[in-house]
N, C-alpha and C positions, 0 to 999 in steps of 0.2 A: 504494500500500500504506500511505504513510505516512497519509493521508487516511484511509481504510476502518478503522486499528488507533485513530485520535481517535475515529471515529463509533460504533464497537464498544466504548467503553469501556477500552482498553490502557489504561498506565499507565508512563512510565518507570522503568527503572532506576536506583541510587544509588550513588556511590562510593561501598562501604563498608568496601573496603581485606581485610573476611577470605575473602568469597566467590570464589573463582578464576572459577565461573562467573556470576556476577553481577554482574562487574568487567569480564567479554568483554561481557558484553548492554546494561555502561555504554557499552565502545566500539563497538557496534553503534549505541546510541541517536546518540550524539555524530556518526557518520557518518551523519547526517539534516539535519548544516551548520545551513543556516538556520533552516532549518523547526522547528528542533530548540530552535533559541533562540526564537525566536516562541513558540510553544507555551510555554513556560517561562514565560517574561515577561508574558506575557497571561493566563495561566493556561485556557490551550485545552482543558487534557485535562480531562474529564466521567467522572471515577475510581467506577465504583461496583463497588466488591469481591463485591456478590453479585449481580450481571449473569451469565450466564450464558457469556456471550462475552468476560468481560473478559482472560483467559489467553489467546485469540486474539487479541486486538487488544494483547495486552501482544508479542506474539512477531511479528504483523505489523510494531509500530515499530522492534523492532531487526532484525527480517530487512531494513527499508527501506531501515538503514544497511548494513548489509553489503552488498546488490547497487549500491550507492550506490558505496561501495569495489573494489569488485569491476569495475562500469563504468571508475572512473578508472586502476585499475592497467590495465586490457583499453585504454586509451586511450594512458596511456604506453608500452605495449609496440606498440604500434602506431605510435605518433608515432617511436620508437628505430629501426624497422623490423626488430624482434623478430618482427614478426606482420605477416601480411599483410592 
């Protein structure tokens, strides 16, 4: 997903401290770990606001982080023997 929301034109989110819901899509981005700094640093993302797919590939990069999240908590409840 993370891959597919770079190729489609997404666009990270920014801490910008007023938006409650654009401060969850920061920590959605952020749970993307590495991938997340690379892209950053390199300048990976290929931003163009009037793509048609760019709202899709902005919601693909933070939904990548939250199943990203979501795998690790399902791992520690697993490793706890919370889950089978």
């Amino acid at each position: 997903m993370f891959i597919v929301g770079l190729l489609i034109h997404g666009r990270f989110f920014e801490d910008t401290g007023g938006n409650p819901l654009a401060l969850l899509a920061y920590f959605g981005d952020l749970g993307n770990g590495i991938l997340f700094i690379i892209a950053k640093k390199f300048s990976l993302l290929n931003i163009d606001f009037s793509a048609s797919t760019f709202e899709y590939g902005t919601a693909y990069l933070a939904t990548s982080g939250f199943l990203n999240f979501m795998v690790a908590i399902n791992a520690y409840d697993i490793a706890k023997g919370k889950k089978k």
